[in-house]
Backbone bond lengths (Angstrom), bond angles and torsions (degrees), N, CA, C in turn:
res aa  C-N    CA-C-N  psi(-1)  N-CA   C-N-CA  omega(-1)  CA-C   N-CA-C  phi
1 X - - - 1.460 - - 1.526 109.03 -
2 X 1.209 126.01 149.89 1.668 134.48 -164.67 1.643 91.87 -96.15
3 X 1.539 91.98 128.11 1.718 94.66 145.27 1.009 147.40 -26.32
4 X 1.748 112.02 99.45 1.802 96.14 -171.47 1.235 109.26 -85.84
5 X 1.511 129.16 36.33 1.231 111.74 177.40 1.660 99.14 -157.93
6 X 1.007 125.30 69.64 1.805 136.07 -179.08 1.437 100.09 -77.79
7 X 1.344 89.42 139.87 1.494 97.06 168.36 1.556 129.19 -99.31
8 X 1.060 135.34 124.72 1.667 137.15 -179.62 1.338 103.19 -94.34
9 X 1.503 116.60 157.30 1.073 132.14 178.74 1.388 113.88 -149.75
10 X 1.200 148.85 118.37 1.804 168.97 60.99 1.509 86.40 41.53
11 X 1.037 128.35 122.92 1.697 119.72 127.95 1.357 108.53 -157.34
12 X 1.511 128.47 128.94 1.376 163.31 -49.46 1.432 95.94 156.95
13 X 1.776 105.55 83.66 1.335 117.30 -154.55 2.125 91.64 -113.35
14 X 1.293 112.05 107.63 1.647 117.36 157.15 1.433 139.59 -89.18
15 X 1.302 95.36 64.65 1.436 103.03 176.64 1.744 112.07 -31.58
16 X 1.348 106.38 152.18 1.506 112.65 145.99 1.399 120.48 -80.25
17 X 1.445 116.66 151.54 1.704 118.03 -167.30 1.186 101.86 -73.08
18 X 1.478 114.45 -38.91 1.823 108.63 172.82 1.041 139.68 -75.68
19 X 1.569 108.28 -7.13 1.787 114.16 167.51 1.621 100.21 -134.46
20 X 1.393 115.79 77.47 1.139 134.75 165.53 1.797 116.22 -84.07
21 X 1.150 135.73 -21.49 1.089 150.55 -138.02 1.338 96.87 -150.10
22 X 1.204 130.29 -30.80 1.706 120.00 141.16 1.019 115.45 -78.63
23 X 1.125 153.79 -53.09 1.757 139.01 173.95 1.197 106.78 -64.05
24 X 1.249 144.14 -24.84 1.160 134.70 155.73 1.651 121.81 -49.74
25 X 1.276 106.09 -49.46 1.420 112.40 151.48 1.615 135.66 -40.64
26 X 1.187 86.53 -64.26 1.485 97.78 166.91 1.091 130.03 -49.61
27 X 1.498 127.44 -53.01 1.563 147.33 154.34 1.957 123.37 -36.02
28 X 1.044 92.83 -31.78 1.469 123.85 -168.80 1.796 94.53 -74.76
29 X 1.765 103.81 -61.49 1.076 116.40 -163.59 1.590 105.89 -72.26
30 X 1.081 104.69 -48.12 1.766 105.57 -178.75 1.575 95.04 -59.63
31 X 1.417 138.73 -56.73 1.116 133.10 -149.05 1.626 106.17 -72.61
32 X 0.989 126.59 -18.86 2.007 143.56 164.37 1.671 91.66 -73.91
33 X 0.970 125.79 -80.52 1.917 115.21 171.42 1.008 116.00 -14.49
34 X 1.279 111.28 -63.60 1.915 124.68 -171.31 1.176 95.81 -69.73
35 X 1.409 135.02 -100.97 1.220 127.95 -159.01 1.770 137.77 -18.81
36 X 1.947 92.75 -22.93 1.772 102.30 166.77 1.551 112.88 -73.47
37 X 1.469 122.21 -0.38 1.200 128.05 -168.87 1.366 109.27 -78.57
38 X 1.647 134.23 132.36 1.423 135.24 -166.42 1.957 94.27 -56.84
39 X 1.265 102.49 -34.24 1.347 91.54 -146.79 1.528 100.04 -111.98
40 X 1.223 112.83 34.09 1.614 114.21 169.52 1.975 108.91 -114.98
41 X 0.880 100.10 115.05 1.729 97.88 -179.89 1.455 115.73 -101.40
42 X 1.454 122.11 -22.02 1.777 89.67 159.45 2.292 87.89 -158.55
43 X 0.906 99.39 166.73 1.307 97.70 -169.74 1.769 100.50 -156.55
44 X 1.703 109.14 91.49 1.633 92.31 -175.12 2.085 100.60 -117.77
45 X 1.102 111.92 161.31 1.134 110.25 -154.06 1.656 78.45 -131.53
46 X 1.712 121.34 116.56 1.599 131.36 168.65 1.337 109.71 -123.63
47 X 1.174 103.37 -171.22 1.809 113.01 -150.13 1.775 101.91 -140.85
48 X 1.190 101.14 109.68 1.842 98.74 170.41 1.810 104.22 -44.92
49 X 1.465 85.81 155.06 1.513 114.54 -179.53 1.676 115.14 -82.31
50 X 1.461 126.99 174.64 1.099 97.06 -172.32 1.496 168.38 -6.23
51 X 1.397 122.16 -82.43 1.512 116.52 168.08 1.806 114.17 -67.22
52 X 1.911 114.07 -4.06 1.310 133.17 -170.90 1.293 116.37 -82.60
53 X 1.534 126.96 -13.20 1.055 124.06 -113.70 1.932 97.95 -92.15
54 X 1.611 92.19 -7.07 1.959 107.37 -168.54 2.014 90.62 -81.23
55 X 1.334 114.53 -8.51 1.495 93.36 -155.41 1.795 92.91 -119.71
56 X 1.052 97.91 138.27 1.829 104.89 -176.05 1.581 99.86 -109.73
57 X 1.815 106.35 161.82 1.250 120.32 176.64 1.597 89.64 -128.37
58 X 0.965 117.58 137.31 1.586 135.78 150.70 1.342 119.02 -110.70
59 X 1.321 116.90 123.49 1.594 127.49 -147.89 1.860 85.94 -130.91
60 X 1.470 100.05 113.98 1.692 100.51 172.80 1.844 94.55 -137.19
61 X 1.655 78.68 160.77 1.428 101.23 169.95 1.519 121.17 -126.84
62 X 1.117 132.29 111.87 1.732 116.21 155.10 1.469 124.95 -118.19
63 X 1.227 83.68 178.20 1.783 82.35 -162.07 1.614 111.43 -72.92
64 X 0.948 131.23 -26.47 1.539 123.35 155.84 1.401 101.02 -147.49
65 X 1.996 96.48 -175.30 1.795 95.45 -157.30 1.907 83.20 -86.00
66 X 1.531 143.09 -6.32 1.156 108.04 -178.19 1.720 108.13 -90.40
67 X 1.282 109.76 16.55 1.403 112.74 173.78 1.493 112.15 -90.08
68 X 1.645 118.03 -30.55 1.013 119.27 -172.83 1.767 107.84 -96.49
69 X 0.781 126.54 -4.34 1.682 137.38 166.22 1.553 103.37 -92.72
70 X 0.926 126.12 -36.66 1.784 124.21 169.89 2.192 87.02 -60.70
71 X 0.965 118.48 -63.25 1.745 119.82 -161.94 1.579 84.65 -53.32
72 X 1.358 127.48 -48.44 1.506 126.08 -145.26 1.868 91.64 -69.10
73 X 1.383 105.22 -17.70 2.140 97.84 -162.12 1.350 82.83 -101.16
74 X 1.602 135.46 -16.77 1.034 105.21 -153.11 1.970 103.19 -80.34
75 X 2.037 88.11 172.07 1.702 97.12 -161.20 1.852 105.22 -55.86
76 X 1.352 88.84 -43.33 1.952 105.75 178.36 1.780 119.30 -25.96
77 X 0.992 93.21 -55.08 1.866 137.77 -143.90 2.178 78.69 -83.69
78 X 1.150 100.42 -92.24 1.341 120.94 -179.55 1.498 115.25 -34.91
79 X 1.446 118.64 -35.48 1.416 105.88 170.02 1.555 108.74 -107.65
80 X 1.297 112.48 7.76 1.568 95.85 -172.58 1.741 89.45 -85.71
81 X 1.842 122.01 -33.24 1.499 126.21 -169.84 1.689 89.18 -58.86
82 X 1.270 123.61 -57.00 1.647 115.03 -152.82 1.642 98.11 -63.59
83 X 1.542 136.06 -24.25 1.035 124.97 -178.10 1.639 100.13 -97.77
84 X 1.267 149.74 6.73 0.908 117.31 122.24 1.310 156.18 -162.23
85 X 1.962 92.17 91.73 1.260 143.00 169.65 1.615 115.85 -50.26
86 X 1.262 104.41 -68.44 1.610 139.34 176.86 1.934 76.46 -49.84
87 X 0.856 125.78 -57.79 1.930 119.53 -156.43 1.254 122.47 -60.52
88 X 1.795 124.60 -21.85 1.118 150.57 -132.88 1.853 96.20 -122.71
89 X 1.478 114.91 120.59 1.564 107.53 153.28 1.244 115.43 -76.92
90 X 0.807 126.33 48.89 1.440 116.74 -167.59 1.859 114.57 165.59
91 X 1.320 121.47 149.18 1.416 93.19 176.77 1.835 94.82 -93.11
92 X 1.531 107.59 177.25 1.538 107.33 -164.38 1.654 93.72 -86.27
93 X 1.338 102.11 167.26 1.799 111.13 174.68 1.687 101.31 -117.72
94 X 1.449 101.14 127.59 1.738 115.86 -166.48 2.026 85.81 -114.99
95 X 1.053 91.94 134.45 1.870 117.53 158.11 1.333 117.82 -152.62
96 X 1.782 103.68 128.68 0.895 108.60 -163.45 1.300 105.70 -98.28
97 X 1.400 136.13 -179.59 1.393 141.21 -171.47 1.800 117.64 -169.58
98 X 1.292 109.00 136.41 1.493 108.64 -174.54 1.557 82.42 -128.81
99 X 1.762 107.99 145.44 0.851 141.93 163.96 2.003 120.36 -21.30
100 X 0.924 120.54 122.44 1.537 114.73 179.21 1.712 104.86 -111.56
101 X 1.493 86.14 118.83 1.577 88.92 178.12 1.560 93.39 -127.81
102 X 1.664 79.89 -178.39 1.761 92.31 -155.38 1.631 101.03 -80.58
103 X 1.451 111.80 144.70 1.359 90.43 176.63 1.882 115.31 -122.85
């Protein structure tokens, strides 16, 4: 039976203009890490549209929030963020979100 209670996640990634193509890298690489995770079900990483185009959304799902706090300790996760920290003007903005159903 499916999780009635998955967790989503927003996070609101600011590259620097000069290492766009390394955090892109980076992002890429953590997001192939994650995805081997039992408890991550889709994890896509897009790019604002015109005048947007410096600021990324990474749109994930897992199957509950103690699946996604197991990803948050894991070793993967933790050193892929500290490498790239240094990449970011900014640190990223994470909101989380569970499903709204009708009640």
């Amino acid at each position: 039976m499916a999780n009635p209670n998955p967790l989503f996640l927003v996070v609101t990634i600011y590259p620097k203009t000069d290492k766009l193509a390394e955090a892109e890298a980076q992002l890429h690489k953590m997001r192939a890490a994650s995805q081997q995770e039992e408890g991550c079900e889709f994890m896509h990483l897009t790019q604002g549209i015109d005048d947007h185009r410096d600021i990324w959304v990474m749109i994930e799902k897992f199957r509950s929030r103690a699946d996604w706090d197991a990803h948050m300790a894991s070793e993967h996760n933790q050193r892929g963020n500290a490498e790239l920290e240094p990449l970011l003007r900014q640190p990223s903005d994470l909101q989380l979100f569970h499903e709204k159903l009708p009640e």
